[in-house]
Backbone as JSON, one array per atom type, in Angstrom:
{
  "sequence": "XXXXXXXXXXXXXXXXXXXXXXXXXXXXXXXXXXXXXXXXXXXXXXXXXXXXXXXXXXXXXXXXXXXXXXXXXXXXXXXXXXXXXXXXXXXXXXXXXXXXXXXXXXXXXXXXXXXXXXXXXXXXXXXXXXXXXXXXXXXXXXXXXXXXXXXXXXXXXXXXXXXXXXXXXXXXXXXXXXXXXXXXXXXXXXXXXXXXXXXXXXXXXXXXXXXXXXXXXXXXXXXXXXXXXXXXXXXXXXXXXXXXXXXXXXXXXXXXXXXXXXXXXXXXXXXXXXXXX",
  "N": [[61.19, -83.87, -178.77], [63.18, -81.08, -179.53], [62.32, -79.05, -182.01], [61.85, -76.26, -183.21], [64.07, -73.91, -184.16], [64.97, -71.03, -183.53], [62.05, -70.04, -185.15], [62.4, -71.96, -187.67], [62.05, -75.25, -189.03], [63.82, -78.03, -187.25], [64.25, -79.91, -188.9], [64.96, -78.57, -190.84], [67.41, -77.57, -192.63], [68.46, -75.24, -194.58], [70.55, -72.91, -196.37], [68.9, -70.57, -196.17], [67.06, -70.96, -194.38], [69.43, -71.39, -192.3], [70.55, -68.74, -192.1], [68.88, -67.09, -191.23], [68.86, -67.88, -188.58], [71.32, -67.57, -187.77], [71.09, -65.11, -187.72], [69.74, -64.84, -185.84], [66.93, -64.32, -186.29], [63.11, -63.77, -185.32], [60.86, -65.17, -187.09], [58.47, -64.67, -186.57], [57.56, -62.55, -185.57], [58.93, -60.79, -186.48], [61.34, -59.36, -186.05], [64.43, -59.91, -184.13], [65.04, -62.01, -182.37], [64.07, -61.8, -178.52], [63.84, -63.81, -176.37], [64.76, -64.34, -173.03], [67.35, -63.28, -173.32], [68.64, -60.36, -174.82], [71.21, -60.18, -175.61], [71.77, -62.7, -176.4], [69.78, -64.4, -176.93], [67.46, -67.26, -176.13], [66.49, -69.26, -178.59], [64.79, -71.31, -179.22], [61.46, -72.49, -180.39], [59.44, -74.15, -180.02], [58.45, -77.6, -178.9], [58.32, -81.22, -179.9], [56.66, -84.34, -181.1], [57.66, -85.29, -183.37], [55.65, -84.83, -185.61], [53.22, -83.42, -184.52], [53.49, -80.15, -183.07], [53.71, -78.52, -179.08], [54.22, -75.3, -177.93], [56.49, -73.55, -177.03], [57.46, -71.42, -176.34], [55.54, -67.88, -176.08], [55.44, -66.29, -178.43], [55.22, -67.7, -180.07], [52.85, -68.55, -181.41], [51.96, -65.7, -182.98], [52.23, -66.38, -185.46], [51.69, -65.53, -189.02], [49.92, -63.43, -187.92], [47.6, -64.42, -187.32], [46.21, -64.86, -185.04], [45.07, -62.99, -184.25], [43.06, -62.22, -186.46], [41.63, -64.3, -186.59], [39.99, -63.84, -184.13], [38.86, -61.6, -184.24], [37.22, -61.68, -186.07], [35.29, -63.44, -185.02], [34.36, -61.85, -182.73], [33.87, -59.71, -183.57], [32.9, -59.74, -186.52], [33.03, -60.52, -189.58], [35.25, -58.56, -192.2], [36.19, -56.01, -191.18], [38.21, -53.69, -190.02], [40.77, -53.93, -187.72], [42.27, -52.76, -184.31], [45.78, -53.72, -182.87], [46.9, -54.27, -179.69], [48.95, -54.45, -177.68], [49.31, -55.97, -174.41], [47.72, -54.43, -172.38], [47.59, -52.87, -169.33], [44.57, -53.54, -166.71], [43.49, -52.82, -164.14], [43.4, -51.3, -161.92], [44.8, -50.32, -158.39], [44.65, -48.61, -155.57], [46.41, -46.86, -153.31], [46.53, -44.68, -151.65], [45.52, -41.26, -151.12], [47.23, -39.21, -151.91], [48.82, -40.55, -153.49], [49.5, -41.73, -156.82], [47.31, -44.32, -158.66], [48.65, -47.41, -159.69], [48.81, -49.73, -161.93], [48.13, -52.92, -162.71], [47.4, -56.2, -163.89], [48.03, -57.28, -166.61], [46.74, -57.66, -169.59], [47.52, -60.29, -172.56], [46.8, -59.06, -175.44], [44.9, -56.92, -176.64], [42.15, -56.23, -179.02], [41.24, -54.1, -181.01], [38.09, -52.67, -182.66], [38.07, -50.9, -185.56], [35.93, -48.08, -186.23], [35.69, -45.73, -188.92], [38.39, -43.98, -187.78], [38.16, -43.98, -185.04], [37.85, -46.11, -182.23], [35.87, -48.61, -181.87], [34.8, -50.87, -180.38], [36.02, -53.86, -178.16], [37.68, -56.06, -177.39], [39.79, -58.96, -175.61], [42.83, -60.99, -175.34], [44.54, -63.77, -174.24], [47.92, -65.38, -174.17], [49.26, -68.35, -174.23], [51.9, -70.61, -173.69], [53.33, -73.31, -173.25], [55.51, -74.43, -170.2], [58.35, -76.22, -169.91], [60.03, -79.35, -168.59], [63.68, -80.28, -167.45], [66.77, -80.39, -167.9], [69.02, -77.42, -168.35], [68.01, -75.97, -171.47], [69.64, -74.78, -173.33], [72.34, -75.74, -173.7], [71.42, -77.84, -176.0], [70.66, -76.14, -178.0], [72.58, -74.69, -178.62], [74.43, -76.84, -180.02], [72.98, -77.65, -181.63], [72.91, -75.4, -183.61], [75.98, -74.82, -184.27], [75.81, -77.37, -185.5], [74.25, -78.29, -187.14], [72.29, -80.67, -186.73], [70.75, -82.11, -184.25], [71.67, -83.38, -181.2], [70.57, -85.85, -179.32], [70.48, -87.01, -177.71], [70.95, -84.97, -175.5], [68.38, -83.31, -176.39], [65.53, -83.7, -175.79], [62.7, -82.9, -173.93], [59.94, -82.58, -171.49], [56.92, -81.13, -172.23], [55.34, -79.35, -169.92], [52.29, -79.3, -168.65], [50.56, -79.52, -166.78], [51.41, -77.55, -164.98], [51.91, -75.33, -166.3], [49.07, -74.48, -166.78], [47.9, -74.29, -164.28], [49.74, -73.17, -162.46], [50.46, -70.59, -163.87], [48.7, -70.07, -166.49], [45.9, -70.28, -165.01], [45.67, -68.48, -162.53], [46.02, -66.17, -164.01], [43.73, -66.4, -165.68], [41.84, -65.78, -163.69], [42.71, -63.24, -162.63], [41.95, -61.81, -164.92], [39.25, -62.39, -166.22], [37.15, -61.93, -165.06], [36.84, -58.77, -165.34], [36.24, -58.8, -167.85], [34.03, -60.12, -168.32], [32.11, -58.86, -166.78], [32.11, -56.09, -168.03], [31.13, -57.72, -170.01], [32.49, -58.27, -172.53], [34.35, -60.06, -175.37], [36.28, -62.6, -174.42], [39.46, -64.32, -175.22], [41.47, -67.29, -175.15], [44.18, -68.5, -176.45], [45.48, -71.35, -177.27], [48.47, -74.25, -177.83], [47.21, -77.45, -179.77], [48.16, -79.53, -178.65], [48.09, -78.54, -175.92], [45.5, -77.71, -174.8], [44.53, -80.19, -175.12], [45.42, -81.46, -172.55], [44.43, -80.1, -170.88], [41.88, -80.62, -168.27], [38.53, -81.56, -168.85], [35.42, -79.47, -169.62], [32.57, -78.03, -169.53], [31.01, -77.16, -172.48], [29.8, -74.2, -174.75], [28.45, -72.16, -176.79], [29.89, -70.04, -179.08], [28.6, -67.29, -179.05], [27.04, -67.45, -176.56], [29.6, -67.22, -175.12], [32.15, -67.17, -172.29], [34.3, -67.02, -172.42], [36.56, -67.97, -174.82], [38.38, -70.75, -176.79], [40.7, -70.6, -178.52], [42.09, -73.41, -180.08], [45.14, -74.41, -181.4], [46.68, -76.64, -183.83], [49.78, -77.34, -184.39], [51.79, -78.3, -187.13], [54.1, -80.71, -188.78], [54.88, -79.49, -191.76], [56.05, -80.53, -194.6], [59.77, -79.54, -194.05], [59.16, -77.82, -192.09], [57.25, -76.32, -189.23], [53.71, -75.55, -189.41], [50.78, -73.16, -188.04], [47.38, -74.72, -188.43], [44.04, -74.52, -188.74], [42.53, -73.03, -186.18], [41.18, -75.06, -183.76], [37.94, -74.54, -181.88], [36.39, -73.3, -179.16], [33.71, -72.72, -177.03], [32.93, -71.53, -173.33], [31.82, -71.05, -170.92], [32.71, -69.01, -167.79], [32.47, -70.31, -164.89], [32.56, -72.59, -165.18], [35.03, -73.66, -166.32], [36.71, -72.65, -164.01], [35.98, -74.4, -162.41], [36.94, -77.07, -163.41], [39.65, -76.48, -163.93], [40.02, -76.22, -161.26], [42.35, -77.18, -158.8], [42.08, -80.46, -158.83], [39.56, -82.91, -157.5], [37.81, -82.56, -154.73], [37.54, -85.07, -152.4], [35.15, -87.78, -150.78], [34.3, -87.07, -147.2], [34.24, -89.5, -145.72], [36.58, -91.26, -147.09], [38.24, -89.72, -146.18], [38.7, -90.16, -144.0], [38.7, -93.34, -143.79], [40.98, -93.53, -145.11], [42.96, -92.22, -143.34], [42.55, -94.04, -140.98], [43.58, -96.28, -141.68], [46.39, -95.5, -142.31], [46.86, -95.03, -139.35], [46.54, -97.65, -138.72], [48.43, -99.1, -139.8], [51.74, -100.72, -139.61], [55.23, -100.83, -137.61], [57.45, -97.82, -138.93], [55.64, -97.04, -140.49], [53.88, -95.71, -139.15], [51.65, -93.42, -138.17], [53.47, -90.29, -136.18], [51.91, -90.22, -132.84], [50.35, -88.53, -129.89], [49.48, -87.81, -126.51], [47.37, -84.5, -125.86]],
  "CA": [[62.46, -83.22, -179.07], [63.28, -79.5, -179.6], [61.4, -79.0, -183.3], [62.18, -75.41, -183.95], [64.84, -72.9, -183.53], [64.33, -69.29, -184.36], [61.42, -70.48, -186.3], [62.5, -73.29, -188.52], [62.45, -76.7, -187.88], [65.3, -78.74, -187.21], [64.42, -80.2, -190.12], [65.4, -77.35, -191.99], [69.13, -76.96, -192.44], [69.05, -74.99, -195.93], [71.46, -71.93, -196.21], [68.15, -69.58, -196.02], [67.33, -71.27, -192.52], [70.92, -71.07, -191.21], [71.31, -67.47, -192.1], [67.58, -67.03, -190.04], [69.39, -68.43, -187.21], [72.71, -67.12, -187.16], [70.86, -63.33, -187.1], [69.02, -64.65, -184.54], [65.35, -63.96, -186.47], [62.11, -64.15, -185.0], [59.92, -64.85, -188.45], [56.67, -64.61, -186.0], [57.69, -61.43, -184.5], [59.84, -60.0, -187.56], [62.34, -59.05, -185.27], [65.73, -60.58, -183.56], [64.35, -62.47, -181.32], [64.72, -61.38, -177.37], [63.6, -64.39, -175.22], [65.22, -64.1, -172.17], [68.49, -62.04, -173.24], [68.7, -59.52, -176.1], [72.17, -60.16, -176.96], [72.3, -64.34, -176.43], [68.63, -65.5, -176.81], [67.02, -68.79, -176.2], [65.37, -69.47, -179.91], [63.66, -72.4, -179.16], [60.04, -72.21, -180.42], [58.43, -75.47, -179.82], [58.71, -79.52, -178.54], [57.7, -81.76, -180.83], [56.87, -85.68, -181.04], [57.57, -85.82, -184.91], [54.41, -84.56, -186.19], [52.63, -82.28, -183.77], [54.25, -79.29, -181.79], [53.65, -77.55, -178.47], [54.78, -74.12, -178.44], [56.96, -73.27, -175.18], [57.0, -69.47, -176.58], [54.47, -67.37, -177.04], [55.48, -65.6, -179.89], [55.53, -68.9, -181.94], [51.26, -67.98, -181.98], [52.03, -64.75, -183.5], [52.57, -66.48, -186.94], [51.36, -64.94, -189.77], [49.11, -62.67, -187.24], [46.22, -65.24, -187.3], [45.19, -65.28, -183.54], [44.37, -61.44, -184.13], [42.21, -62.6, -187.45], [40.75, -65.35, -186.25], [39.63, -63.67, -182.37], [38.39, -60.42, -184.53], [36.03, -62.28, -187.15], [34.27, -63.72, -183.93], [34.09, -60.79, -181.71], [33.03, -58.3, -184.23], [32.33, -60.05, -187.76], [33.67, -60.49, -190.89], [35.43, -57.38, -193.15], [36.22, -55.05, -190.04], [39.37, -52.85, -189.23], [40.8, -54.24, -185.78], [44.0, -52.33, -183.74], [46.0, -54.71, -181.92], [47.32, -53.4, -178.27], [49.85, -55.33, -176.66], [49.96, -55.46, -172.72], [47.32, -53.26, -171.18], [47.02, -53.1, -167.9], [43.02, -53.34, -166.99], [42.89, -53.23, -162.64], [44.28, -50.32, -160.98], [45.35, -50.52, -156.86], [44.88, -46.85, -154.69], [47.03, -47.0, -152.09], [46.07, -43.46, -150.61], [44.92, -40.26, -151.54], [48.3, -38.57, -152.8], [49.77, -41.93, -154.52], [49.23, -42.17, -158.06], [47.11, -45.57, -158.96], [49.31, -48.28, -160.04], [48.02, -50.57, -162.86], [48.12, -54.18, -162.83], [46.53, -57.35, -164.74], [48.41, -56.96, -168.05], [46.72, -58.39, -170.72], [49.12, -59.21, -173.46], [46.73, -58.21, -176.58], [43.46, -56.33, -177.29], [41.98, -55.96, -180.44], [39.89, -53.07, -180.72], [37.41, -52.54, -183.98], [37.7, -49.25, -185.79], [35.21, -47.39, -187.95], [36.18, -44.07, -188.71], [39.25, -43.81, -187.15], [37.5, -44.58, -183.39], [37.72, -47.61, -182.1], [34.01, -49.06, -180.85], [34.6, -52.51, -179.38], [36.8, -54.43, -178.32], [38.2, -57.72, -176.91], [41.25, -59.79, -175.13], [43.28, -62.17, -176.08], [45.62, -63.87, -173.33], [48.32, -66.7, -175.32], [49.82, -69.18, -173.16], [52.67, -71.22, -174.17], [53.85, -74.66, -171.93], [56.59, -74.89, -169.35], [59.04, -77.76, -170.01], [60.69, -79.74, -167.52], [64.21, -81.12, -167.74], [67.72, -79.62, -167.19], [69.31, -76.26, -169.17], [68.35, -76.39, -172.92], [70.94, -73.61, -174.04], [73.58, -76.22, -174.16], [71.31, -78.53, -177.3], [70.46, -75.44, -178.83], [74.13, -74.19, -179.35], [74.86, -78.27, -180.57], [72.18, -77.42, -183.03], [73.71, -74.07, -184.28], [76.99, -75.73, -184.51], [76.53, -78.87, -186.43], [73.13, -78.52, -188.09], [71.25, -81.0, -186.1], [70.02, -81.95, -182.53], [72.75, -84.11, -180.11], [69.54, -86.33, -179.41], [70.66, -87.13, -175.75], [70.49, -83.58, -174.82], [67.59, -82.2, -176.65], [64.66, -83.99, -175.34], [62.37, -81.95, -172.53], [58.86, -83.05, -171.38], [56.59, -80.01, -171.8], [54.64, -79.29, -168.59], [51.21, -78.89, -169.22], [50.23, -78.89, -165.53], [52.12, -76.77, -164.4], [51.48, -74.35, -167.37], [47.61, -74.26, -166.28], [47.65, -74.04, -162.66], [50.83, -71.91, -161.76], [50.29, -69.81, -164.78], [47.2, -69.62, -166.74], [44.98, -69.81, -163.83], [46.15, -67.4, -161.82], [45.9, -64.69, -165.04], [42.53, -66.11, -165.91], [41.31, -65.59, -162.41], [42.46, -62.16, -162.41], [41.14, -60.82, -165.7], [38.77, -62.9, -166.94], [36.06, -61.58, -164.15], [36.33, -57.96, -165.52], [36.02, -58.71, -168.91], [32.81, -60.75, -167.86], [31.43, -57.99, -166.3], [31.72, -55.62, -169.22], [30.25, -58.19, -171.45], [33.72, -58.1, -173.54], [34.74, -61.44, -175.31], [38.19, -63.11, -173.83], [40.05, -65.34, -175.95], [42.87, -67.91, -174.47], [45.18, -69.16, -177.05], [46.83, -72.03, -176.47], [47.74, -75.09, -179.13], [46.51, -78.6, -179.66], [48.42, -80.19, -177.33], [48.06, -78.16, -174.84], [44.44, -78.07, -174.71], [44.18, -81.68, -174.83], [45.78, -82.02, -171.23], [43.56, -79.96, -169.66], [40.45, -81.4, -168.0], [37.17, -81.34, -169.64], [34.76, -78.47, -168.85], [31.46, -77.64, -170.35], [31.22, -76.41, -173.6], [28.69, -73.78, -174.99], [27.86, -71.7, -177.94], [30.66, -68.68, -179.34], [27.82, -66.09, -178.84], [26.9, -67.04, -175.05], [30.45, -67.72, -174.24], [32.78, -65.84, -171.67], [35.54, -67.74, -172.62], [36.38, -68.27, -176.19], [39.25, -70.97, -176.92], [41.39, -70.71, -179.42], [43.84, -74.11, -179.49], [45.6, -74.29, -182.49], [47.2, -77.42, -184.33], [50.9, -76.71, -185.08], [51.99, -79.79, -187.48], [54.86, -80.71, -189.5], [54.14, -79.05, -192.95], [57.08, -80.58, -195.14], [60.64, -79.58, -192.91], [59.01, -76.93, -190.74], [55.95, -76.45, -188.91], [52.98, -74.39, -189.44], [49.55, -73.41, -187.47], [46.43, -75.0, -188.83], [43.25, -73.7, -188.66], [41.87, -73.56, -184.74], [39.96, -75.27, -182.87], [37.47, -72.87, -181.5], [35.61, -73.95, -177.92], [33.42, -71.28, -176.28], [32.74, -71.78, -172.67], [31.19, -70.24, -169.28], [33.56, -68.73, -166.81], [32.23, -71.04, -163.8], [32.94, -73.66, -165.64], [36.5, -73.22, -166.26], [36.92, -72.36, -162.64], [35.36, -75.68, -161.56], [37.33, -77.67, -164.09], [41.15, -76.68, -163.64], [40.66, -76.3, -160.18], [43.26, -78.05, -158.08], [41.69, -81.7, -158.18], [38.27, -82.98, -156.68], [37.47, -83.07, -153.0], [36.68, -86.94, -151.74], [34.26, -87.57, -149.77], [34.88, -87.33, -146.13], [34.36, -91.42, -145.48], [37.02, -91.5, -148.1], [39.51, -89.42, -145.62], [38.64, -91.18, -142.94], [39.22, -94.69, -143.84], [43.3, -93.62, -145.48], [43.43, -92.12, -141.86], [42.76, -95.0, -139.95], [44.58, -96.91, -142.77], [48.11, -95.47, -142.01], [47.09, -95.43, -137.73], [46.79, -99.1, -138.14], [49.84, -99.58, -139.94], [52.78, -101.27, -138.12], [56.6, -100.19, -138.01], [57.56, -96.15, -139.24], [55.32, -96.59, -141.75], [52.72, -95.52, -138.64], [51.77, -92.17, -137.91], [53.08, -89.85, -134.59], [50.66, -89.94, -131.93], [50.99, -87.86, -128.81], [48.31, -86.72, -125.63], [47.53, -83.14, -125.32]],
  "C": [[62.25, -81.75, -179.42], [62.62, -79.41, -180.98], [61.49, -77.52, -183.88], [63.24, -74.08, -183.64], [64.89, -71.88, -183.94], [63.36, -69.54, -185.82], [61.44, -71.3, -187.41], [62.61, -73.97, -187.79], [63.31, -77.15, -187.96], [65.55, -79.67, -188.32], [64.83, -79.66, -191.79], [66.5, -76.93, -192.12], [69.51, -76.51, -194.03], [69.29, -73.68, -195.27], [70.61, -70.86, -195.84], [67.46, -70.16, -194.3], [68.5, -70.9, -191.32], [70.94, -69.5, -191.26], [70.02, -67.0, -190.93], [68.22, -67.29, -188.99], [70.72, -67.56, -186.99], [72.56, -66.09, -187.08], [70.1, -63.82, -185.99], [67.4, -64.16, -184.64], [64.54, -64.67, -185.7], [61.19, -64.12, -186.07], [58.67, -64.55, -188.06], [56.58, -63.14, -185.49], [57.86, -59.97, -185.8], [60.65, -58.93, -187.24], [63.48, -59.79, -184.91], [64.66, -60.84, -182.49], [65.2, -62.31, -179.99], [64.02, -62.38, -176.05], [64.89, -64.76, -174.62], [66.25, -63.68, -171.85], [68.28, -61.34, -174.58], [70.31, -60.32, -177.0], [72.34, -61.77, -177.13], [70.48, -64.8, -176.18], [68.29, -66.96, -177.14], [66.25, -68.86, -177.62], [64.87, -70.58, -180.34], [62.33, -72.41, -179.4], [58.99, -73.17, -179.88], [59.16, -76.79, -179.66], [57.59, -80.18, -179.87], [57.61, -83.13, -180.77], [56.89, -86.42, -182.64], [57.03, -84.8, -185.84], [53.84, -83.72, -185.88], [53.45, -81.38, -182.76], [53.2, -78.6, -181.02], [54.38, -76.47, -178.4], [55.42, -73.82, -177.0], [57.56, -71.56, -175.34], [56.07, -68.87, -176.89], [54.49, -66.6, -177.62], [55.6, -66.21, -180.8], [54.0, -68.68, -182.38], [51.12, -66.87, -182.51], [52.37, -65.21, -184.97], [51.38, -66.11, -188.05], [49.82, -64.22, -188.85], [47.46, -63.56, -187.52], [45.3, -65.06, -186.24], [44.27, -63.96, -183.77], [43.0, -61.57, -185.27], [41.09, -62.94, -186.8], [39.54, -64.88, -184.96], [38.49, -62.75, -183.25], [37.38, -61.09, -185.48], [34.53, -62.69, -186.05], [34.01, -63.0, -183.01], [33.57, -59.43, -182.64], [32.96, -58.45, -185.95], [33.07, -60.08, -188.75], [34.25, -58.97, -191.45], [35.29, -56.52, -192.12], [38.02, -54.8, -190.12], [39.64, -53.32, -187.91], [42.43, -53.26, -186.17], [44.18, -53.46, -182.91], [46.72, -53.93, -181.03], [48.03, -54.14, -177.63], [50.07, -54.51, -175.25], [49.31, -54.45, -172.39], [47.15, -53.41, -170.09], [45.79, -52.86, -168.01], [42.67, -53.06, -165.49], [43.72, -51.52, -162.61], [43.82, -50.26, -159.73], [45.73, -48.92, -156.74], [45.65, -47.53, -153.73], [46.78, -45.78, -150.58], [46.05, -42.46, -151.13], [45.6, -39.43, -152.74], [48.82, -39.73, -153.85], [48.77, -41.98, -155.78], [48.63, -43.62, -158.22], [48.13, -46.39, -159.68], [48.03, -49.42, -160.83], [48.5, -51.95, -162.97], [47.34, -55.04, -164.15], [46.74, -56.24, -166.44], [48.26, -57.77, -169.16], [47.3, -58.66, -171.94], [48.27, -59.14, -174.92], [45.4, -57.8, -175.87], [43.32, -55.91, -178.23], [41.0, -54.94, -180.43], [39.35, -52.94, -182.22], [37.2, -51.11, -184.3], [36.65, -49.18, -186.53], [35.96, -46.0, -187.2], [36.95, -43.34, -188.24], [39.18, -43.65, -185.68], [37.56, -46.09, -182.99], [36.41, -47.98, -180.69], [33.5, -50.19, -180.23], [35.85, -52.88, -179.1], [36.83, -55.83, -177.06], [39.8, -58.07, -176.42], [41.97, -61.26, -175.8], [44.75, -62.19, -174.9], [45.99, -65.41, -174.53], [49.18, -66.76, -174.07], [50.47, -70.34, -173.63], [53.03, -72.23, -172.84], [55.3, -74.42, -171.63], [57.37, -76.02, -170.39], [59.89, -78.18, -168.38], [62.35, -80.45, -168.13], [65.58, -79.9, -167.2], [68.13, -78.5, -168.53], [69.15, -76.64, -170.39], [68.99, -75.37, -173.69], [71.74, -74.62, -174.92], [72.89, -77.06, -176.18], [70.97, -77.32, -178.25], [71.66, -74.73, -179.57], [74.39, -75.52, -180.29], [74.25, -78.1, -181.97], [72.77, -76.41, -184.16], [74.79, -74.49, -185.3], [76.91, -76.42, -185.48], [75.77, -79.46, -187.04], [72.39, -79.36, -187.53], [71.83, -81.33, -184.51], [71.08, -83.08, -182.55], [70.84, -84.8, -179.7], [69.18, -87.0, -177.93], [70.75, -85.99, -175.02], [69.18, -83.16, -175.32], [66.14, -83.21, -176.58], [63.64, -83.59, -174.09], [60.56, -82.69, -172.59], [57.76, -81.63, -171.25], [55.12, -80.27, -170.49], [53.58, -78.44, -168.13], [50.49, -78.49, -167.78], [50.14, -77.71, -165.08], [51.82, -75.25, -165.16], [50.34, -74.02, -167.42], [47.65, -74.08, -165.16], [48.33, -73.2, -161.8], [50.48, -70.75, -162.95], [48.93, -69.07, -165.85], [46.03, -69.18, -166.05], [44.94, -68.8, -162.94], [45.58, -66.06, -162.56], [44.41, -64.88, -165.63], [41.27, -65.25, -164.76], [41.34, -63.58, -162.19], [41.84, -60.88, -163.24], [40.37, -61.25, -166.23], [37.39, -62.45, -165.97], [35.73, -59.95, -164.65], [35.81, -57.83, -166.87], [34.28, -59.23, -169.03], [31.58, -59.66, -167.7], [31.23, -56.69, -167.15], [30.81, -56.12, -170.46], [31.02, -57.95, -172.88], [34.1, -59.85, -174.03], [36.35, -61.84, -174.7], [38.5, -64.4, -174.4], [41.06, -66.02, -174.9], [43.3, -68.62, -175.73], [46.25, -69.98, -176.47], [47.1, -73.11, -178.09], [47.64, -76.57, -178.6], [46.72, -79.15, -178.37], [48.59, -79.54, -175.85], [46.96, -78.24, -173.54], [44.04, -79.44, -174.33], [44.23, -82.25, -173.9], [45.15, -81.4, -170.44], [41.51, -80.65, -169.49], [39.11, -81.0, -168.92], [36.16, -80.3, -168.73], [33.9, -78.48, -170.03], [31.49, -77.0, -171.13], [29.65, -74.96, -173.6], [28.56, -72.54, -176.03], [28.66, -70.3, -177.81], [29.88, -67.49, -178.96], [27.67, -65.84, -177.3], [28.11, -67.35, -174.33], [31.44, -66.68, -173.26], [34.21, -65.98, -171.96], [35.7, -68.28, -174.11], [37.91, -69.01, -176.1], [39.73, -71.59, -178.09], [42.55, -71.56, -179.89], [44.17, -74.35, -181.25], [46.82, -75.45, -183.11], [48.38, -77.24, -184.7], [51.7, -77.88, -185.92], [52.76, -79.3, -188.3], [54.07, -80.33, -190.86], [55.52, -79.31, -193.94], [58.47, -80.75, -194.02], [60.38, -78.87, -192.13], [57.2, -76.98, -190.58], [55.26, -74.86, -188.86], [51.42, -74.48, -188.33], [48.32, -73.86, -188.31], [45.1, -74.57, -188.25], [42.57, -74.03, -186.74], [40.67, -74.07, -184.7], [39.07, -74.74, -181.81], [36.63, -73.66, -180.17], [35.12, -72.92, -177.2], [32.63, -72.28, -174.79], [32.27, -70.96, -171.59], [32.51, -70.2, -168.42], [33.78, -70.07, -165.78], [32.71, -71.99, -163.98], [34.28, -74.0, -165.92], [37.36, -73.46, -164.89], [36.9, -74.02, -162.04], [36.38, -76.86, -161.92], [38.7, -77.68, -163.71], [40.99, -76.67, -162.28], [41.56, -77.59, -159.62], [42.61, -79.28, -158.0], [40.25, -81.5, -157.78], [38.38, -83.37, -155.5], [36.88, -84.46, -152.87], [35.71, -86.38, -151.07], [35.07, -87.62, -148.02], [35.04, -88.51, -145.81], [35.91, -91.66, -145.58], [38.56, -90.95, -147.29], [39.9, -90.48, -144.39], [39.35, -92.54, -142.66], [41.06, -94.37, -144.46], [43.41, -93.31, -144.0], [43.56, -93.13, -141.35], [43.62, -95.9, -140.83], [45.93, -96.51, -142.49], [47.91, -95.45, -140.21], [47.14, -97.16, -137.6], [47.82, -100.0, -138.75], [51.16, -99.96, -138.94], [54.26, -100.79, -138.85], [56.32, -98.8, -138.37], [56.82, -96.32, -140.0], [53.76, -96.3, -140.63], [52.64, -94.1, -138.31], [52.28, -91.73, -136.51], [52.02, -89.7, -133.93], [51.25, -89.46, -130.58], [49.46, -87.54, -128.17], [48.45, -85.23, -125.38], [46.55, -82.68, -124.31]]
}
């Protein structure tokens, strides 16, 4: 079910919640929150099965600025100065001699480590929040507004963890996670518990030799609203990653073979066209 709306949970219907909501706060942001209109936003933060939430925004991982903590302790040590940088582009595309480069692959933080008012390292941090599947959830989130809790036949959505790794994550790991490599920069992925949990298993290996540092993060009922608990930290090899979400495993050929002849020797439409050329 839906589990938080402009940052409280739905379990939270005291007068200092409602007034959070009816400005329309983002408590993670500490702004009005602007997913996907400014003046009528969606302020849905997270699905929930009770107890544990996925986050289907990613500005619900911006709570109390942890990811930036947590990334910066392991990329450049304890008791350090970090800047945080939202959204740099890192690729730039020539097109021809006179044309200005165009910048692509927009990472959405970097933390850079100051001394001395310089900044002498730094690191990425991509956060990746789950899809849902199901039909418009505007309408249970107004129901909610309204009448203090959830209509319980509208506000149910399946979040769509697939889909949220393979159309989305992958794609953005693929395109910046090779230069960061190649600098010898760490790259965080924030995601939380349950998000992690649905994707496939891939080789682990030690925060220092990793290229991939992951950051999934527990978001659990804490009383009537939910908070992040401390991450779960997983450092991993690029290749490995790669190998892991890809699309599925290849059969063996045998393995095509025999379903082939398996639907040619089927009888009735359920047989394949065949034609001489």
């Amino acid at each position: 079910l839906i589990s938080e709306i402009f940052g409280r949970g739905t379990l939270d219907i005291s007068s200092e919640a409602n007034s959070v909501r009816k400005a329309k706060q983002c408590p993670f942001r500490g702004t009005t929150c602007t997913k996907s209109s400014i003046a009528n936003p969606i302020g849905i933060c997270s699905l929930s099965d009770g107890n544990e939430a996925t986050a289907i925004c990613p500005v619900r991982f911006l709570e109390g600025d942890r990811i930036f903590r947590d990334a910066a302790e392991i990329a450049f040590g304890a008791d350090c100065e970090i800047g945080i940088f939202p959204e740099i582009r890192i690729l730039r595309i020539f097109k021809d001699e006179k044309t200005d480069a165009k910048k692509i692959g927009k990472v959405d933080f970097l933390i850079g480590k100051i001394e001395r008012g310089k900044v002498i390292d730094f690191a990425a941090i991509e956060v990746q929040a789950s899809y849902f599947s199901g039909t418009e959830i505007v309408p249970a989130m107004n129901y909610f507004l309204a009448n203090s809790k959830l209509d319980i036949s509208i506000s149910d959505r399946r979040p769509d963890f697939r889909s949220s790794a393979q159309k989305r994550l992958m794609p953005q790991l693929q395109l910046k996670v090779p230069v960061f490599r190649r600098w010898g920069k760490k790259f965080f992925v924030v995601v939380d518990t349950k998000f992690f949990q649905s994707l496939p298993r891939f080789k682990t290996t030690s925060q220092s030799n990793s290229e991939i540092i992951w950051l999934n993060y527990p978001i659990s009922l804490t009383g009537k609203n939910y908070t992040m608990k401390d991450p779960i930290i997983v450092g991993t090899h690029w290749d490995d990653v790669i190998t892991s979400l890809r699309e599925g495993v290849a059969p063996e050929t045998h393995e095509i073979f025999e379903e082939l002849q398996a639907k040619l020797s089927a009888k009735g439409d359920k047989r394949p066209r065949t034609m001489k050329v």
